[in-house]
C-alpha positions in Angstrom: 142.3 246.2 -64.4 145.2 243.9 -64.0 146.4 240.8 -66.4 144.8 238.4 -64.1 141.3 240.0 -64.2 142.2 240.4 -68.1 142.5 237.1 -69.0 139.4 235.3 -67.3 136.8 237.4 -69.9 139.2 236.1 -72.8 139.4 233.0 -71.8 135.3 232.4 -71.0 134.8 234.3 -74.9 137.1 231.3 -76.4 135.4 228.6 -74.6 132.2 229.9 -75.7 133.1 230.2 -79.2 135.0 227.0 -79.4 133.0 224.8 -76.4 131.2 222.6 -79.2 134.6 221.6 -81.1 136.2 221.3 -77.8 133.3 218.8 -76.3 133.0 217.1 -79.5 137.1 215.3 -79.0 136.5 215.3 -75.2 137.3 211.2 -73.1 134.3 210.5 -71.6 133.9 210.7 -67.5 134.9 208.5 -65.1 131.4 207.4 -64.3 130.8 206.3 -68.3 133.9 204.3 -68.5 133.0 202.3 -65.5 130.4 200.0 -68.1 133.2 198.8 -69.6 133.4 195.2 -69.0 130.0 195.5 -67.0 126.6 196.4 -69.2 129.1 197.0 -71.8 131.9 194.8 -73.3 135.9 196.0 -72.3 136.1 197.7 -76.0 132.2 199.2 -75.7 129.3 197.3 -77.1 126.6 196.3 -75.6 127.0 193.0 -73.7 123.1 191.8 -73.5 121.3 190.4 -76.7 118.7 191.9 -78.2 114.8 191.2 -77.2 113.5 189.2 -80.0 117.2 186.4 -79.0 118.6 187.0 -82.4 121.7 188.4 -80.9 122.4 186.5 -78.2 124.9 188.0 -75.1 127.9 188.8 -75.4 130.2 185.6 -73.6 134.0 186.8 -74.2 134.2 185.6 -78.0 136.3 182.3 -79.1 138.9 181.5 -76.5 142.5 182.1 -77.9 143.8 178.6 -79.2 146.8 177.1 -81.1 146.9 177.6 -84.9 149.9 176.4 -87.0 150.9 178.5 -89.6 149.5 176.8 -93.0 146.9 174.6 -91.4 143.1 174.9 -92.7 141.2 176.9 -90.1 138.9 175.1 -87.9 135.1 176.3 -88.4 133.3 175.7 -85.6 129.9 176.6 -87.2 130.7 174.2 -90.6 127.4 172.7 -89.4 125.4 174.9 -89.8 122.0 175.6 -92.7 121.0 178.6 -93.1 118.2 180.2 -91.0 116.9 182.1 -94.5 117.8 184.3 -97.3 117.2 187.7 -98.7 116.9 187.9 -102.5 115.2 190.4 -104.8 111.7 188.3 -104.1 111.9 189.6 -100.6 114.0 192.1 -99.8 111.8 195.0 -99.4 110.5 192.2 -95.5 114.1 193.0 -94.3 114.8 196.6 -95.9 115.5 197.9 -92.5 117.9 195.7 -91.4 120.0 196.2 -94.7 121.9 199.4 -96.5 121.2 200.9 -99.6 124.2 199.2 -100.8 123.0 196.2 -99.8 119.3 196.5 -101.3 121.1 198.1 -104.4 123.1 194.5 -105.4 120.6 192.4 -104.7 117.9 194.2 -106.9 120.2 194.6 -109.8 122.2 191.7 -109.9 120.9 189.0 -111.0 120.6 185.8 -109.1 122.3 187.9 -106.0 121.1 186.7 -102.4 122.2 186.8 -99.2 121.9 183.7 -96.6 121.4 184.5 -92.8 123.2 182.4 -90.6 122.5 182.2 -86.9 124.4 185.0 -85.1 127.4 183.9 -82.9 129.1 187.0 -81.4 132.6 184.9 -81.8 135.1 188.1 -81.4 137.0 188.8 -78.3 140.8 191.0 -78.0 143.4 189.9 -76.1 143.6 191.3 -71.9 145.8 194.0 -73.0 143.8 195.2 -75.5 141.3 195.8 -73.2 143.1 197.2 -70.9 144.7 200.1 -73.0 140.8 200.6 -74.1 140.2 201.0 -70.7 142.9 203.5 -69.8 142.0 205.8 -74.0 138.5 205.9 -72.4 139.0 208.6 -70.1 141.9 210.3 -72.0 141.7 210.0 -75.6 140.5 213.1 -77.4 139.9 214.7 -80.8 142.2 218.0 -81.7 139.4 219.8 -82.0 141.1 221.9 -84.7 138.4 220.4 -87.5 140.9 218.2 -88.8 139.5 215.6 -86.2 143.1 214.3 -85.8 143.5 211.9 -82.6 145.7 213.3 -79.3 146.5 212.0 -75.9 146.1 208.1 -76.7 147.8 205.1 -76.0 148.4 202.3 -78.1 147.3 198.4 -78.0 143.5 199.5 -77.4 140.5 201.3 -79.0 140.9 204.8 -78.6 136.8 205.4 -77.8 134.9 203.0 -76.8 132.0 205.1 -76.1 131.9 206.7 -79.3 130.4 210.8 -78.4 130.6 211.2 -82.5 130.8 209.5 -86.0 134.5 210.7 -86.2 135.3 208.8 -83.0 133.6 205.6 -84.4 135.7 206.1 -87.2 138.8 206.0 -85.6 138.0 202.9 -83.9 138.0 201.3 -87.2 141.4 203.1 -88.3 142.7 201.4 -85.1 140.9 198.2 -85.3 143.3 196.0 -83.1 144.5 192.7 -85.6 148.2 191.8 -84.0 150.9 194.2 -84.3 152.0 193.2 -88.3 151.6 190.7 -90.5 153.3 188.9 -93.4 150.4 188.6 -96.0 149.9 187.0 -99.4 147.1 187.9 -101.6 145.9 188.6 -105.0 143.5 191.6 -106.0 141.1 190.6 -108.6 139.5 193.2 -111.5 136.3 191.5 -112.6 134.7 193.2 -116.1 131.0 193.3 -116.5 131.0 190.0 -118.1 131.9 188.4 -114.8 135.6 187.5 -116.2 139.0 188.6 -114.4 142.4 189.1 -114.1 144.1 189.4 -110.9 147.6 191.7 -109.4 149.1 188.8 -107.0 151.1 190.9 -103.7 152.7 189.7 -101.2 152.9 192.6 -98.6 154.6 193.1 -95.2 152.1 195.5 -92.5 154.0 196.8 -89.5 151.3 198.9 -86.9 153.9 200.5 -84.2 150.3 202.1 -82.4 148.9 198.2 -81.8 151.8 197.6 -79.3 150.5 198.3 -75.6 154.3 199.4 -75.4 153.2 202.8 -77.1 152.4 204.9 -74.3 151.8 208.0 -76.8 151.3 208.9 -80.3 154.6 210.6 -80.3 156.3 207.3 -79.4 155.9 205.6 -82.2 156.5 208.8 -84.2 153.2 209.5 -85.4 152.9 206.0 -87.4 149.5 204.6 -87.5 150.9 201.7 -89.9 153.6 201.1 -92.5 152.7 198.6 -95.7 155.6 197.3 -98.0 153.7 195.8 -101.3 155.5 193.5 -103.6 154.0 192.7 -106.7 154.5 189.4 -107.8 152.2 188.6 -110.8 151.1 189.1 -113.6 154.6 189.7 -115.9 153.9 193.0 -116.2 153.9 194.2 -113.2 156.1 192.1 -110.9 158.5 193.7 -109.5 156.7 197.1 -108.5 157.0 198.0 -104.7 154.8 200.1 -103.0 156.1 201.6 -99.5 153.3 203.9 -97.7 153.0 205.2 -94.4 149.9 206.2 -92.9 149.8 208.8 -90.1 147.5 209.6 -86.8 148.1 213.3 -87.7 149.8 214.2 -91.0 149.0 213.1 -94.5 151.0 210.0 -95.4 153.8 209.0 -97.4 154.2 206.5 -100.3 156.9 205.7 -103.1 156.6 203.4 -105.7 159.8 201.4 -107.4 159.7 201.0 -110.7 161.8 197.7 -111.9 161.9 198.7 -115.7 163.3 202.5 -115.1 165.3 200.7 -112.1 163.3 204.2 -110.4 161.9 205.2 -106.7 159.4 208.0 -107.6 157.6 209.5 -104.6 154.1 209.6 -104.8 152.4 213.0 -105.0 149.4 212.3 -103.1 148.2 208.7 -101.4 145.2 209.7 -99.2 141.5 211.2 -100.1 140.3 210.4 -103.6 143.5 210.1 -105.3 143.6 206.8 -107.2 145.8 203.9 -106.1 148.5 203.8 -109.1 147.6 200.4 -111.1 143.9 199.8 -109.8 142.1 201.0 -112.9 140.6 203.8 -110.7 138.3 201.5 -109.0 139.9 202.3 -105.9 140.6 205.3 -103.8 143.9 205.7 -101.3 141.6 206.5 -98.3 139.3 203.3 -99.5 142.0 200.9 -98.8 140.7 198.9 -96.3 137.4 199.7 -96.6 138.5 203.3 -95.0 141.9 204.1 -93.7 141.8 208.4 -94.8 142.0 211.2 -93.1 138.6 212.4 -91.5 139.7 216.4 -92.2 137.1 216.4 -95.3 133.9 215.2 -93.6 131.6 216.4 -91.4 130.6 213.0 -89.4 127.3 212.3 -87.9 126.9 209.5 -85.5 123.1 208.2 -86.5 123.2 206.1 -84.2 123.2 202.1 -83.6 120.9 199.6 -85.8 120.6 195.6 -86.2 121.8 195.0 -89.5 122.6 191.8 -91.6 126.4 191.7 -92.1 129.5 189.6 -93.4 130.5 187.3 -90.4 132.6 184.5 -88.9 133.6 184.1 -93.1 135.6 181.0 -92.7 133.8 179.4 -95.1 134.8 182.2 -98.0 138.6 183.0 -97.0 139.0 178.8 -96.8 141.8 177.6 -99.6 140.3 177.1 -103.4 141.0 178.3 -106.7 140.0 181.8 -107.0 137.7 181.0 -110.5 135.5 178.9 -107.3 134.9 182.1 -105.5 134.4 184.4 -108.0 132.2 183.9 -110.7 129.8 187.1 -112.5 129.3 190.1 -110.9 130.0 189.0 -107.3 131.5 185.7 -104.8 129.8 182.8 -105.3 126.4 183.5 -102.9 127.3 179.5 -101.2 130.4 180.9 -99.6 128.9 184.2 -97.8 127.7 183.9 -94.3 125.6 186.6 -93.4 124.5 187.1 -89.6 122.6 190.0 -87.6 124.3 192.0 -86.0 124.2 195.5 -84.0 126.3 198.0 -86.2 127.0 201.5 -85.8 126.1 204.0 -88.6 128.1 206.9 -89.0 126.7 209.8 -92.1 130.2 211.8 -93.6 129.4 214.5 -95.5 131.8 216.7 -97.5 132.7 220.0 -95.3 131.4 223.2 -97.5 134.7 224.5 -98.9 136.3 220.8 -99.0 136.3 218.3 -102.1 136.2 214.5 -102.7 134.6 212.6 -104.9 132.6 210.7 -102.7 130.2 214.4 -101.8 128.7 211.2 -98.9 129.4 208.0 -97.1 128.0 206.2 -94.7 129.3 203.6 -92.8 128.3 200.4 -91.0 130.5 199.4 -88.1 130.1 196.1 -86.1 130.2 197.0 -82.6 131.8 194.2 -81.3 135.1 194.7 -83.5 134.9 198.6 -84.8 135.5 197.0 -87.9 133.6 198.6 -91.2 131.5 195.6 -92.9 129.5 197.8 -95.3 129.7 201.3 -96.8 128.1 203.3 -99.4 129.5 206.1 -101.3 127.4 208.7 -103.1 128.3 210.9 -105.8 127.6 215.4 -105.5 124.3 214.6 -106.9 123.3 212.0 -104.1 123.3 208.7 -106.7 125.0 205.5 -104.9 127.8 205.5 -106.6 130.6 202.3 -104.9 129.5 199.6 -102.4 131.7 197.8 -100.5 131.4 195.0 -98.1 134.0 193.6 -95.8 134.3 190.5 -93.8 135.7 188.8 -90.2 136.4 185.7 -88.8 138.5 185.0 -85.2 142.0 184.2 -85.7 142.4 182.2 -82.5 146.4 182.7 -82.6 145.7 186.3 -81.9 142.5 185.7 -79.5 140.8 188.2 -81.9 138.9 188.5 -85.1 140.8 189.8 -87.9 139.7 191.3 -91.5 141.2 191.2 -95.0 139.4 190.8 -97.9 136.7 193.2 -98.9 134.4 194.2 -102.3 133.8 197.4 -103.8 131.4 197.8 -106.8 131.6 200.7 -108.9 127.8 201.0 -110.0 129.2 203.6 -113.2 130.8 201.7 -114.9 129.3 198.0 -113.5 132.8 196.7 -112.4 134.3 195.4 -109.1 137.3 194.6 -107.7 138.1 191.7 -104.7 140.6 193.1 -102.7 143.2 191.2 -100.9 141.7 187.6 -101.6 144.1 185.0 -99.6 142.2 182.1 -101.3 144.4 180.7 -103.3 147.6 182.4 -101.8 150.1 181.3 -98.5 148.3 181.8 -95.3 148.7 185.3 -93.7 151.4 185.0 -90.7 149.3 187.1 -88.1 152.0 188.7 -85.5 151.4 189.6 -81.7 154.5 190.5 -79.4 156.8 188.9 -81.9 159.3 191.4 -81.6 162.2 191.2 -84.3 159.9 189.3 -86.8 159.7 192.4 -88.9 162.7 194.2 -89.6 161.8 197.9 -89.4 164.1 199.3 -92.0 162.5 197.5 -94.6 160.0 200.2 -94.1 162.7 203.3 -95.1 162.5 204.5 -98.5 165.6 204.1 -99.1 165.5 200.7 -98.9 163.3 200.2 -101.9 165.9 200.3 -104.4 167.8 197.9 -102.6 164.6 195.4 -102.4 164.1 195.5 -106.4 167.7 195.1 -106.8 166.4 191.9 -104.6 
């Protein structure tokens, strides 16, 4: 027998053992990526409403428009009452169009409710955005390895439109498109079980080399997903403290942490999974900042499949500029503020790989089809009891021509605490960047630059 002859049995036994890992990270056909921008929208959902007209068609989202920095942002649906809301007297009517989560806060807090708003499907991305979607379609894969790592993408775009698994879906939201950095001001609030709080005000530079249609490969922006430089600016105790952390497409990330009183860099030992974010009380884990932004190595994801659900949407009303003590008040925002619309959301089961640990054994996540960008999860502890439920929210920031997401919830149901993560309310407006190039200086970004910030 000769080498040739040799290697074809080999190579037919690998496929056969490995064919499902290997079709499970494989671009979809040439054939399937022709919907996009036809029966489906350029980054995948479905274009049509649904039948009863709740959701109506898809027309392009908000046109892009001129927003000056600091300027209140225009609402174009201020006008509008809401349709009807969901409070413990009825929830079990509209069960299946809400999460466990969901049902969960609204049964056991008192007074909690959510008003439905008529649906406007407001969010649209930028022509190159769709056009980098376009070209990940057919050529974006998973390793395959089980670590579920992406490979042969481009950047600027959604790497999987037409998600084949939950894993892809995820990704999607790891690579939600929102500009290509921002300069961001925000405080994180810890509100106690008697509804009072105290808040860690930040003011935090994000670079995200992969946005940038420039990057024709992961390896061209050396394997950075995004780069976050977090200054903490009150309360007395804790200003001062810098947090630098880089988050990978392949690799577990990097983070230091500058200590003003030792006049210290230390280098994190871990800042992904279930380790806890230092200073957050342990209310939050690294891969639950925001909303999810962890390696997918642990899980086993399921795609379930697609479902109308009631989610946080076009939230201008609760990011607008107040006093913080007006939005949160007890054991969750101020119900007046929250917009709730339905919307057609993808839900993806992770379950904790036998072998692997986390402290979440199961998740499952809702992402809005339109955006890939995770409204609503629910975490579950190894005996199946809910254990944190977070929500999320988006409005279009017409600078960018796209909707954009910052502040989100999670609610420990243990220990009956939550925390508000990055609330702009009563902070500077976020300065949203798209092809700005030379607005962020990348060497702020080096760690050993962060002795030389404190010194600052």
């Amino acid at each position: 027998m000769n080498k040739t002859n040799r290697v074809k049995p080999l190579f037919a036994l690998l496929v056969g053992v490995f064919g499902i890992a290997l079709t499970a990270g494989a671009a979809v056909n040439e054939q399937e990526a022709a919907q996009l921008g036809k029966d489906l929208t350029p980054v995948g959902a479905e274009r049509a409403g649904n039948k009863d007209g709740t959701i109506p068609k898809w027309e392009g989202g908000l046109p892009k428009g001129k927003h000056k920095l600091g300027d209140a942002r225009v609402d174009p649906f201020a006008a509008e009452k809401p349709l009807y809301s969901i409070d413990a007297s009825n929830v079990d009517k509209y069960k299946d169009k809400l999460s466990a989560g969901q049902i969960e806060l609204i049964k056991t807090r008192k007074g909690y409710r959510m008003d439905i708003y008529p649906t406007h499907r407001s969010c649209g991305y930028p022509d190159s955005v769709y056009g980098q979607t376009r070209i990940n379609a057919t050529t974006a894969k998973l390793t395959g390895d089980g670590k579920d790592n992406l490979a042969q993408a481009v950047g600027g775009g959604f790497p999987f439109a037409i998600p084949k698994n939950g894993a892809e879906a995820v990704w999607n939201h790891r690579l939600r498109w929102q500009g290509e950095g921002r300069f961001e001001y925000y405080q994180t609030n810890f509100i106690n079980p008697d509804g009072s709080f105290y808040g860690l005000a930040q003011d935090q530079v994000v670079m995200t080399p992969f946005a940038s249609a420039k990057a024709k490969s992961i390896e061209d922006v050396g394997g950075f997903q995004m780069k976050l430089l977090n200054l903490a600016t009150a309360p007395a105790s804790r200003t001062g403290e810098i947090i630098l952390a880089h988050y990978f497409l392949g690799k577990s990330n990097d983070a230091w942490m500058y200590f003003p009183g030792q006049r210290r860099v230390r280098r994190l030992p871990a800042f992904e999974y279930d380790n806890p974010i230092p200073g957050y009380e342990n209310l939050e884990t690294a891969d639950q900042y925001p909303m999810f932004a962890g390696a997918l190595d642990r899980y086993d994801w399921k795609l379930v499949g697609k479902q109308e659900m009631y989610v946080p949407y076009n939230s201008f009303k609760f990011v607008a500029k107040r006093k913080l003590t007006e939005v949160f008040d007890g054991m969750y925002p101020k119900r007046d503020l929250m917009r709730y619309e339905l919307h057609r959301v993808w839900k993806v089961e992770a379950t904790v790989k036998q072998g692997m640990r986390h402290m979440f054994a199961k998740r499952t996540f809702y992402i809005d089809e339109d955006t890939w960008m995770l409204l609503a999860a629910d975490q579950y502890d190894a005996q199946g009891k809910l254990w944190r439920v977070m929500e999320g929210s988006l409005y279009p920031a017409v600078e960018l021509g796209a909707c954009v997401s910052q502040e989100f919830m999670s609610w420990d149901l243990t220990v009956n605490r939550y925390m508000a993560e990055n609330a702009t309310q009563e902070s500077k407006p976020t300065d949203w960047l798209a092809g700005q190039e030379g607005r962020i200086d990348a060497k702020r970004f080096e760690s050993d630059e962060l002795r030389r910030a404190g010194d600052r």
